[in-house]
Each structure stands twice: as C-alpha cells, then as structure tokens.
C-alpha positions as CSV (number, residue, x, y, z in Angstrom):
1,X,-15.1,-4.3,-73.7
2,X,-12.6,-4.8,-70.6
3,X,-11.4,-2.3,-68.8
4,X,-7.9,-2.8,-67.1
5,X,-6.8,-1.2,-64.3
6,X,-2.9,-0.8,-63.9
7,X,-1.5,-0.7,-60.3
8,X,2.1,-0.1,-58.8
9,X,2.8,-1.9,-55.7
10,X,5.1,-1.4,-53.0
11,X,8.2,-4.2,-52.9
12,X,7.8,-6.4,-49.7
13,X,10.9,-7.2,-49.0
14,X,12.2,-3.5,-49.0
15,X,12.4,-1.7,-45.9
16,X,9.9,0.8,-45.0
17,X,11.5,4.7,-43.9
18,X,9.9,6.2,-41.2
19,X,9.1,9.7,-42.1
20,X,7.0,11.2,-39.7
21,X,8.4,13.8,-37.8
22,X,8.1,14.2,-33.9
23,X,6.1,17.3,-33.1
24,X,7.3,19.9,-30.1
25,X,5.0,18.5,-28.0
26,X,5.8,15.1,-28.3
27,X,9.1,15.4,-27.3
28,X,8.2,17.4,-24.6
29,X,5.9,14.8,-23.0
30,X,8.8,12.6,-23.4
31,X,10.7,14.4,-21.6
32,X,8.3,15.3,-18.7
33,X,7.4,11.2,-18.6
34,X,11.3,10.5,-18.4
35,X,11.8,13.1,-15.8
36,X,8.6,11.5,-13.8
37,X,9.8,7.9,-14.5
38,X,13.9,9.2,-12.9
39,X,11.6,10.7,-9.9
40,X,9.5,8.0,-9.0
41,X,13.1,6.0,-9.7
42,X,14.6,7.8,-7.1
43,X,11.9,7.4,-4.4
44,X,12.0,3.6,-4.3
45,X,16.0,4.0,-4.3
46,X,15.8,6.6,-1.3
47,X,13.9,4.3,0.8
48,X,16.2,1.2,-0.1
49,X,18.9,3.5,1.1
50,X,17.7,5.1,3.7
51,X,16.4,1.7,5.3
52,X,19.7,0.0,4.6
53,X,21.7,2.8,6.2
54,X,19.6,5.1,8.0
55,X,20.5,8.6,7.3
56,X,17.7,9.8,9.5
57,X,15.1,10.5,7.6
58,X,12.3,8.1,8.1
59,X,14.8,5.4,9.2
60,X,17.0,6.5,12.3
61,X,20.8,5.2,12.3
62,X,20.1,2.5,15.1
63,X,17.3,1.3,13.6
64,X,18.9,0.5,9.9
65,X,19.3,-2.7,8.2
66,X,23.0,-2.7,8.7
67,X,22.6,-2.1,12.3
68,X,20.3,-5.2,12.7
69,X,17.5,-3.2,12.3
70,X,14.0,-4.1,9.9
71,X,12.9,-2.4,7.3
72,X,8.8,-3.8,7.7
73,X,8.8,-3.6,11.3
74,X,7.2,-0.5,12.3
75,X,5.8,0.4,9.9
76,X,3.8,-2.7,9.4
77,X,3.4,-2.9,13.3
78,X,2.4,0.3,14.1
79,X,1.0,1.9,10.9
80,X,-1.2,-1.0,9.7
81,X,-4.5,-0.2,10.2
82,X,-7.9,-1.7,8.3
83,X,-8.8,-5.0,6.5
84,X,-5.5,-6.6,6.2
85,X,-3.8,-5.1,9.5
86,X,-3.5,-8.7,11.3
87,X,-1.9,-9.8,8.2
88,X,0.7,-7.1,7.9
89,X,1.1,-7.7,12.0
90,X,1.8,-11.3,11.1
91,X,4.6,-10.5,8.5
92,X,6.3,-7.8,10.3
93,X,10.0,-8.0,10.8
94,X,10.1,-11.1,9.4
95,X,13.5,-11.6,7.7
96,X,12.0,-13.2,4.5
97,X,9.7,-10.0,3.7
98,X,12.3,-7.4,4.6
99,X,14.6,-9.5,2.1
100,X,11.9,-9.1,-0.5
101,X,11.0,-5.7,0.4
102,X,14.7,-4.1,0.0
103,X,15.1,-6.1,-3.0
104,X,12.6,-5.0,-4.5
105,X,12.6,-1.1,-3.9
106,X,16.5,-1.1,-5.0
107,X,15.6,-3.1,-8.2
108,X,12.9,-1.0,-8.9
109,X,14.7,1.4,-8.2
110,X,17.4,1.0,-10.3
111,X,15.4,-0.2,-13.5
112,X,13.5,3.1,-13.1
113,X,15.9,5.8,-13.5
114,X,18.0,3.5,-15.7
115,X,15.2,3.2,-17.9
116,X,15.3,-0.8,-17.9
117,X,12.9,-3.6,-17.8
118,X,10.4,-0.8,-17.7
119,X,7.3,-3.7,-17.7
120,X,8.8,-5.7,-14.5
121,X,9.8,-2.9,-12.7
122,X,6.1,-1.2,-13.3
123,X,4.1,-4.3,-12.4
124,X,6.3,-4.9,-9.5
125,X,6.1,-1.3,-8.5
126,X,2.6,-1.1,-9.1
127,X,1.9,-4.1,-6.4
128,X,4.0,-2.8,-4.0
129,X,2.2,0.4,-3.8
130,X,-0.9,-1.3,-4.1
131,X,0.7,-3.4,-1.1
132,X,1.5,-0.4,0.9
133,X,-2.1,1.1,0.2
134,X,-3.6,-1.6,1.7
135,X,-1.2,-1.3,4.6
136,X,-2.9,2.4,5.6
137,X,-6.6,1.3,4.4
138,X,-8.4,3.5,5.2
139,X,-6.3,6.2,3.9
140,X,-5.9,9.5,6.0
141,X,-7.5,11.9,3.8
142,X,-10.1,9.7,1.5
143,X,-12.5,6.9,1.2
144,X,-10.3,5.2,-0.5
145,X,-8.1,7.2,-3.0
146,X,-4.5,8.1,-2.2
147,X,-1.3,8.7,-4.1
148,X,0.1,5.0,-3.6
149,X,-3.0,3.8,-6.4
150,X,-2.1,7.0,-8.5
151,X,2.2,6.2,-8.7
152,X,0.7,2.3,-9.5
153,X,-1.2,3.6,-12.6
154,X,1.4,5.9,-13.1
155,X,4.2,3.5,-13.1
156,X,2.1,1.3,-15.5
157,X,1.6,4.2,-18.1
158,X,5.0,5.2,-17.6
159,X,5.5,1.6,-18.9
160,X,3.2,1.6,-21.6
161,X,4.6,5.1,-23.0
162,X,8.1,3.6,-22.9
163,X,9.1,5.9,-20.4
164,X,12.8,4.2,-20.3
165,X,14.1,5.4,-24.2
166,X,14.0,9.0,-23.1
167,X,17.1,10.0,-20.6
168,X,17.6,6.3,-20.2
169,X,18.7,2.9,-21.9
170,X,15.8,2.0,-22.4
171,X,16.3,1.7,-26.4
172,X,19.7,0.1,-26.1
173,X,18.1,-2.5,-23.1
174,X,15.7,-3.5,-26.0
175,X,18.0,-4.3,-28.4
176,X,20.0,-6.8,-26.2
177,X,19.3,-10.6,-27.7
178,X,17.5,-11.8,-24.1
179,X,15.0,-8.5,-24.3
180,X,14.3,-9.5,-28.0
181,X,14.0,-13.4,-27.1
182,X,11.8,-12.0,-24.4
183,X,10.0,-8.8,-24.8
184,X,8.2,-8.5,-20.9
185,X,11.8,-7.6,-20.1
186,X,11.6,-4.0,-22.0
C-alpha cells in the first residue's frame, strides 16, 4: 500500500503581501529614533555653522572661518590632552584638516536630519566622535567613558534601525537607481 500525500504550494513568481501590522510601540520608537537621528543632525550642523560664521557661541565672530579664522585650532591646541595630544598639536590649524573637518560636520549634518546616506553619514560620524574622544583622553568625568563613544554607537544604531525613513527621505533616497546599484549609500 502507498500512501500519498497531497500538497499546495505557494506560486514563486507571485508577489508576496506584507501583512503584518506595526504595533503602537513600534511606531513610536520610530519616531523617538527619527527625532534623535534630526537632533544629533542638528548638532554637527550647529557647529559647521557656528564655526563658519561665528554667532558666539563656542566660536566668537573674529575668530570664524569667514573671518580667516580655524575651526581645529584651539581646540586641538589648547584642549588636547592625553595619548595623542602631540598629534592633534601637529594637525592644528592646518588648512587641510579644517577643510575636512567643516566638510564633514555639514555633510553629516545634512544627511542626518535629511535622513540620507544614513550608513556613510554614521560611520563618518561615528569616527569623528571617536576622533574628538581621543582629543580629551582622559575624559573629564571617567576612566574612559564619555558621551562622544555613546553618540558613535548611537549614530551606528540609528543606522542600523533605518533611522532616515521616519520624518526623512530616507525611503525615497533608497529607491534612487545609484542607492540600489549601491546599497552603503542608504
């Protein structure tokens, strides 16, 4: 005797409808990551501008980069401290690091509270805080903990939750034919 079994498969080549349905919570923690992804956004494009133009809060008007000023110079000068200080001495005012400096912070800037290229403005992000931490090492109140290494791993999970497709363009970024060709530009 054979026994035969009957089975009903699922076509292939039909498209599959997602059906779950995103809980309150969910959307909330969206939310909450897009609002932290717009704020850390807005501190890297606060220093860009404040450096470029110096509205007097950490970068007095004579001393801005429109005014001939530098945007490493004292801080690397005078608060480098540690391991690394006589590097960050070396490098101080030098025009090619405050050229990659204020790029950086307005493009990271930018990318963050548009909600594009999520991945290159978090690993850029995350090594320039990981930069600046070494800058202060020690830090001021810890052996070695402060919140420059927390806003790096935060920048990375904001990343890695796709931080930019809430309260950003983050989903219509992705969808653009270079993004697909190259996904580490979501």
């Amino acid at each position: 005797m054979t026994a035969t079994i009957e089975r009903t498969t699922a076509r292939t080549d039909a498209p599959v409808a997602e059906t779950r349905h995103e809980t309150t919570r969910e959307r909330a923690a969206r939310y909450v990551f897009a609002g932290i992804r717009i704020a850390l956004g807005w501190t890297f494009l606060w220093a860009f501008l404040d450096k470029v133009f110096g509205l007097g809060f950490a970068t007095e008007a004579k001393n801005a980069w429109i005014n001939g000023g530098s945007p490493t110079k004292g801080f690397l000068t005078f608060g480098a401290a540690g391991p690394f200080a006589d590097f960050y001495h070396g490098i101080a005012g030098a025009a090619w690091a405050d050229v990659l400096f204020m790029t950086g912070l307005a493009a990271i800037g930018v990318a963050l509270l548009l909600g594009i290229g999520m991945r290159v403005a978090a690993v850029a992000g995350a090594v320039l805080y990981v930069m600046m931490w070494t800058v202060v090492l020690p830090p001021e109140n810890n052996p070695f903990m402060d919140d420059h290494l927390l806003n790096a791993a935060l920048l990375v999970g904001l990343a890695l939750v796709n931080a930019g497709a809430t309260l950003g363009l983050g989903r219509a970024w992705a969808k653009l034919p270079i993004v697909r060709r190259f996904p580490w530009l979501r």
